[in-house]
N, C-alpha and C positions, 0 to 999 in steps of 0.2 A: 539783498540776497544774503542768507544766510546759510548754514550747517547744522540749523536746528527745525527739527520736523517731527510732525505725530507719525508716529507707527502702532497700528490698533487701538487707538486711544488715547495712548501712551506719551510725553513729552521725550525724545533724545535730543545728546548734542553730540554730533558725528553719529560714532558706533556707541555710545554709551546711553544707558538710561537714568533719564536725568533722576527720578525717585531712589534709584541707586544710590548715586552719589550725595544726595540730603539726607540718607538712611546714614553715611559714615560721618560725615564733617559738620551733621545739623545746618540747621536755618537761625537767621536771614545768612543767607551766603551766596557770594558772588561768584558765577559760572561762565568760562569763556570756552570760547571754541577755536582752535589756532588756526584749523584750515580757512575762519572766515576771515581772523586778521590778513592772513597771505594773499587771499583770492583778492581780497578789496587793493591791496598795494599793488600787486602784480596788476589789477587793472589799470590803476591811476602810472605806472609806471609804463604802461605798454600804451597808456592813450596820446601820452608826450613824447613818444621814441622819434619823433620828427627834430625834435628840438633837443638842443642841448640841457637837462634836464634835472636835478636834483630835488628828491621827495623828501622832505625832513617833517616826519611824524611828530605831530606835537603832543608832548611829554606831559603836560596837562591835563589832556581826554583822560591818559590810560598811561600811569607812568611805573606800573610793577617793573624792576628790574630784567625779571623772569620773561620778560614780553618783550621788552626793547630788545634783548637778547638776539631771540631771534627773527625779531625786524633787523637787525641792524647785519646779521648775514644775511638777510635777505636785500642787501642796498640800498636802507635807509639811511636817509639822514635825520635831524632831529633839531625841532624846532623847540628852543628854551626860552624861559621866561624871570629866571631865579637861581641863584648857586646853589641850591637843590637841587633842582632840576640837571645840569651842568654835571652835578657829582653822580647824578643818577645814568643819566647819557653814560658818562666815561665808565663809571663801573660795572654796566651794561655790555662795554667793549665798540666803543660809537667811536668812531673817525672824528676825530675834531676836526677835522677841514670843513665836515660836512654837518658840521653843528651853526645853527643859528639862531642869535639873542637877541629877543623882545623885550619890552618891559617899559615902562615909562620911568620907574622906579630903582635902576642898578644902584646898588651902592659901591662905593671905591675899592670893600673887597672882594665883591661879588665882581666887575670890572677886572679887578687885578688878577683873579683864580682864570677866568676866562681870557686874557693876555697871555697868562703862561702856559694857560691850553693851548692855545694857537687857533680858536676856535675860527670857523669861515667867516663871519660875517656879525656885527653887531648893529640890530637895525636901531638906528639912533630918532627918539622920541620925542626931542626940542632943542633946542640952539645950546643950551647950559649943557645937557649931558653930553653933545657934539665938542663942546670946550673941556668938557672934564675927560673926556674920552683920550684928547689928544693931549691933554698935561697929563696925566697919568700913562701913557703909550711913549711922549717924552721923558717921562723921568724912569723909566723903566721896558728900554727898547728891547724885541725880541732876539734870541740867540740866534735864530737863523737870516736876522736880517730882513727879514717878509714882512713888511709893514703892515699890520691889523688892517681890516678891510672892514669898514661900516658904507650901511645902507639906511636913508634918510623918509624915515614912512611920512608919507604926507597924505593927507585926506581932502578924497576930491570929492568930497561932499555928496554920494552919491545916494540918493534912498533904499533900503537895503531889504524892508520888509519881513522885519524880525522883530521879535519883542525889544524894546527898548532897551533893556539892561544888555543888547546881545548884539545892540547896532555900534560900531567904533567907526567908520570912516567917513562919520559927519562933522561937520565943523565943530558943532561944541558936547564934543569929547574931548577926556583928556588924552587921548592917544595922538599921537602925531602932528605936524605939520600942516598950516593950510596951503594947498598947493601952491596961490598964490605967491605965496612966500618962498617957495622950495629955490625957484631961482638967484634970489637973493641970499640965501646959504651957501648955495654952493659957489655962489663967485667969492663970498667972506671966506670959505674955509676949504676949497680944493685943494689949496695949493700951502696946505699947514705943516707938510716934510714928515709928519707923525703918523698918518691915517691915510688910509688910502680911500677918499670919497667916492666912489665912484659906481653906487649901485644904487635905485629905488624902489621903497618897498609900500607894497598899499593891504592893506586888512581891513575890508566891508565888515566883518565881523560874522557871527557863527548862525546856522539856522533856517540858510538860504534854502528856496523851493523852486528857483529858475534861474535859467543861464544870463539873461537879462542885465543886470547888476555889474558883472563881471564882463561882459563885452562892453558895457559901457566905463569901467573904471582900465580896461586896457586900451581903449582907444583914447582917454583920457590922460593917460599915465604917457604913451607912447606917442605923444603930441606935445608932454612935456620932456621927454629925453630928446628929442630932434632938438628940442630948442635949448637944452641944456648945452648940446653938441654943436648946434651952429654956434654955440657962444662960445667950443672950445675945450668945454670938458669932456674928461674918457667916459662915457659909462658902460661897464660891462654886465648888469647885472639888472635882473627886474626880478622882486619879490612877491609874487601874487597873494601872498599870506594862504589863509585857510577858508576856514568855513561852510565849505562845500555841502548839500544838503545828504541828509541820513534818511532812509526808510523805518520813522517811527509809524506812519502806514503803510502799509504795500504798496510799492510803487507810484511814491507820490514824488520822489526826488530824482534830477537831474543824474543820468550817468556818468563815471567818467569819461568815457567817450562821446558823450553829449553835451560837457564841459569843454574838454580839448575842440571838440567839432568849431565852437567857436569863438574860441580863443586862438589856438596858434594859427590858424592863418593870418590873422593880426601881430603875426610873433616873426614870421619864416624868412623875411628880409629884413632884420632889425639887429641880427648878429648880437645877441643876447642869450646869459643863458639864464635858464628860468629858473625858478625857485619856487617851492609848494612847499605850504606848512598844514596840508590837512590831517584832519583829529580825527570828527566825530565818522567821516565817511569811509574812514576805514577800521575803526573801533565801534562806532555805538551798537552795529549788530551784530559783533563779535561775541557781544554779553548778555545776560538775563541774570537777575535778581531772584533767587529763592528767597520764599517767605510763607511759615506756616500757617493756618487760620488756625487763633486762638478762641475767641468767643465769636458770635453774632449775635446781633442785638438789636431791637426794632426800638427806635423815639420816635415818635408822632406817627407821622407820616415816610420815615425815612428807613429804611435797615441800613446797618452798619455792619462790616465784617473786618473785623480788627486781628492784625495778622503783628507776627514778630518783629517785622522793618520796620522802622520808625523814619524822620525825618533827617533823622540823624545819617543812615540809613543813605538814603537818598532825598535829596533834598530840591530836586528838579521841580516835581510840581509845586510845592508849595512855594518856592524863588519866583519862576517863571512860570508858573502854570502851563509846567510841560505835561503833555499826554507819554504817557506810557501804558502801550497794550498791555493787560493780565488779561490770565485764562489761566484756568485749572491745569494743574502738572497730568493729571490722570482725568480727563472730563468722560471718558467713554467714546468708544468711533460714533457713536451719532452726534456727539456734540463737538466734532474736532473744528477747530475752526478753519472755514473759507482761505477766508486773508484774515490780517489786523488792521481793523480801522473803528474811528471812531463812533460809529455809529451801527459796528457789528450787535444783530441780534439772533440767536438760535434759539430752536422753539423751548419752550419752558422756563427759559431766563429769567433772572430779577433783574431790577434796576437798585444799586446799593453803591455805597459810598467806602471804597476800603478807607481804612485807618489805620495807625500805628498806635503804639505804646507813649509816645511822645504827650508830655503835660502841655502842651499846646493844640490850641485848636486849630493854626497850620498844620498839624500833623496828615497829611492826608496822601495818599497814592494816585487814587482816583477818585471822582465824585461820582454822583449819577451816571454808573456806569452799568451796561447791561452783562448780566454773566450768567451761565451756569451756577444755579444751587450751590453752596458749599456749606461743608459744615465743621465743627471743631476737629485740627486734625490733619483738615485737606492742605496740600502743599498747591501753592498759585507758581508762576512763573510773571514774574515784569520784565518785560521784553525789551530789549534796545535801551542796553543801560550798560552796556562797556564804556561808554562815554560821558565824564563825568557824573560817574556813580561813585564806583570807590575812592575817588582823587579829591572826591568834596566832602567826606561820610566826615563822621567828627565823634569825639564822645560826650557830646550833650545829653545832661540826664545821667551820667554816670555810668553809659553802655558801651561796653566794649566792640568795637569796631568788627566789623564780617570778615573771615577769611575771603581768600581769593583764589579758584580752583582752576586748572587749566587744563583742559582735554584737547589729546590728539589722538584723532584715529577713536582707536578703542580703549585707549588706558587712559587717565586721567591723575593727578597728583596736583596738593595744594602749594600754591607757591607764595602764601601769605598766609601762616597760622592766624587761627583768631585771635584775638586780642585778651588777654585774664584780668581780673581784678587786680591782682598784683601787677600787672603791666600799667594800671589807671593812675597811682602813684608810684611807681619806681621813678619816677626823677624827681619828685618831691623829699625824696629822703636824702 
């Protein structure tokens, strides 16, 4: 569900028309809608209000300043992965209580920045960074006396049904613990005077299409905290991570409340509080990708319609061969589309393969994909790209990065200028 709809033909987002806003700030440029960022939290927050609860928005999807902002009045918390990230949170005005650190990879000053944050929770990735955690946490105790609190992600191996590069909570990942083992950590190091053990955290990984997965990684998880507990230790804490599934088609993914449905009744007698690190399902349809048609162009048997976004751009399909709906920013009320799915056709369509500008022949948006006509000029929209669109774009090829525009209501304003050629080397001098 989103806040972007035809109106006679026409693409808006809210009260704004979206070929407005391309007419001032040009293309490729990235367009969010704010009312959908809020409607998606307030869901996921109103679907856990049984449970003791904190939603920590991960800063990855979608990490513009300007947005955490105002997630974080809205009672977010913020799930990090990097002292980028960490510095983006805080400058954003984010709770460090309410922050939570991922990563396989902390380094000691990334660690150390996040100590003297006070940050909640540091979910620890293998036994070494669990020992580095608590010698640096010793040799530099907090001022309030509140001993850092980490949570120990282990992987219970559970199939997850995502593309490969998008599955972590299989055994051979490098992320986390095998469950197997998790008990044998925490009887070595509960009791280290430095850290306070006492939380776990599990991350299936991103791209999920059924609740499935997740009732079975919490009856998994919640069969290893009893036994954690019969052995003695406190656990307060369960980290469901993220990855909750995104409507890149209409209505193909799990609700929040058909997540919660069945999950927390696995939760309600366990006197734990939960923890959510979702991304894309409260971002990814907050967003759409402008991008103008520059040429079209028939090879063999193929047309091509090569637009300003490159790979650089967005880099989803050509990674993972993610689908992203496009349609026409202005197709005419006969051709508005139904829904968005992959196999949408309206009458007169081609079948074409957009492209970008990219010297790669990964460069591609879509393949064989059915559309309305277009011709040099016409402005597309790619739909469900709030999430990890702008947080991966790069300047490969020597292109300056998309601004990043954010409408509320009826007015809108950029809250990431484009990027200039003088911006491409200004740290090189």
């Amino acid at each position: 569900m989103d806040f972007f709809h035809y109106r006679e033909g026409t693409l808006w987002a809210e009260e704004v028309d979206v070929a407005s806003i391309a007419a001032e700030v040009g293309t490729p440029a990235y367009l969010y809608s704010q009312a959908t960022f809020e409607h998606h939290l307030d869901q996921i927050q109103d679907a856990y209000k049984e449970l003791e609860t904190i939603v920590c928005f991960s800063v990855k999807a979608c990490g513009n300043t300007n947005i955490l902002r105002f997630l974080a009045r809205r009672g977010s918390g913020f799930d990090i992965v990097s002292g980028g990230e960490l510095y983006r949170a805080l400058q954003a005005g984010a709770d460090p209580a309410r922050i939570v650190y991922a990563g396989v990879g902390k380094t000691d000053e990334e660690i150390l920045a996040a100590l003297q944050a006070g940050i909640g929770y540091f979910n620890v990735e293998s036994e070494q960074e669990l020992e580095n955690l608590i010698r640096l946490a010793q040799q530099n105790p907090p001022a309030s006396q509140t001993k850092p609190r980490a949570a120990l992600r282990v992987n219970p191996d559970i199939e997850y049904g995502a593309h490969a590069f998008l599955t972590t909570g299989k055994k051979e990942t490098k992320f986390g613990v095998d469950i197997e083992r998790a008990v044998a950590v925490f009887d070595r190091y509960a009791e280290n005077g430095a850290v306070d053990l006492g939380a776990v955290h599990v991350h299936l990984g991103t791209g999920g299409k059924t609740i499935d997965p997740y009732i079975e990684a919490v009856k998994t998880t919640v069969a290893l905290i009893d036994r954690l507990r019969e052995k003695g230790h406190t656990i307060s804490a369960l980290d469901l991570g993220g990855g909750y599934g995104a409507d890149y088609e209409t209505d193909t993914a799990p609700s929040a409340r058909e997540y919660a449905g069945g999950i927390v009744p696995l939760l309600k007698a366990k006197d734990l509080t939960l923890i959510l690190e979702p991304g894309k399902s409260i971002c990814a349809n907050a967003g759409i990708l402008l991008t103008r048609v520059l040429y079209t162009k028939q090879g063999g048997s193929k047309k091509f319609v090569i637009v300003d976004a490159g790979m650089n751009d967005l880099i989803r399909p050509s990674l993972y061969d993610a689908f992203h709906f496009i349609w026409p920013v202005a197709p005419g009320a006969a051709s508005v589309p139904p829904r968005r799915s992959k196999d949408l056709k309206t009458e007169g369509s081609e079948v074409v393969d957009v492209v970008g500008p990219i010297c790669e022949g990964a460069d591609f948006l879509a393949k064989d994909r059915a559309m309305p006509p277009v011709e040099r000029g016409d402005l597309l929209a790619v739909f469900t790209t709030g999430a990890y669109g702008s947080t991966m774009s790069s300047n490969y090829n020597g292109r300056c990065r998309a601004p990043e525009v954010l409408v509320e209501r009826d007015r809108f304003r950029v809250i990431r200028r484009r990027e200039t050629y003088e911006d491409l080397i200004a740290l090189e001098k």
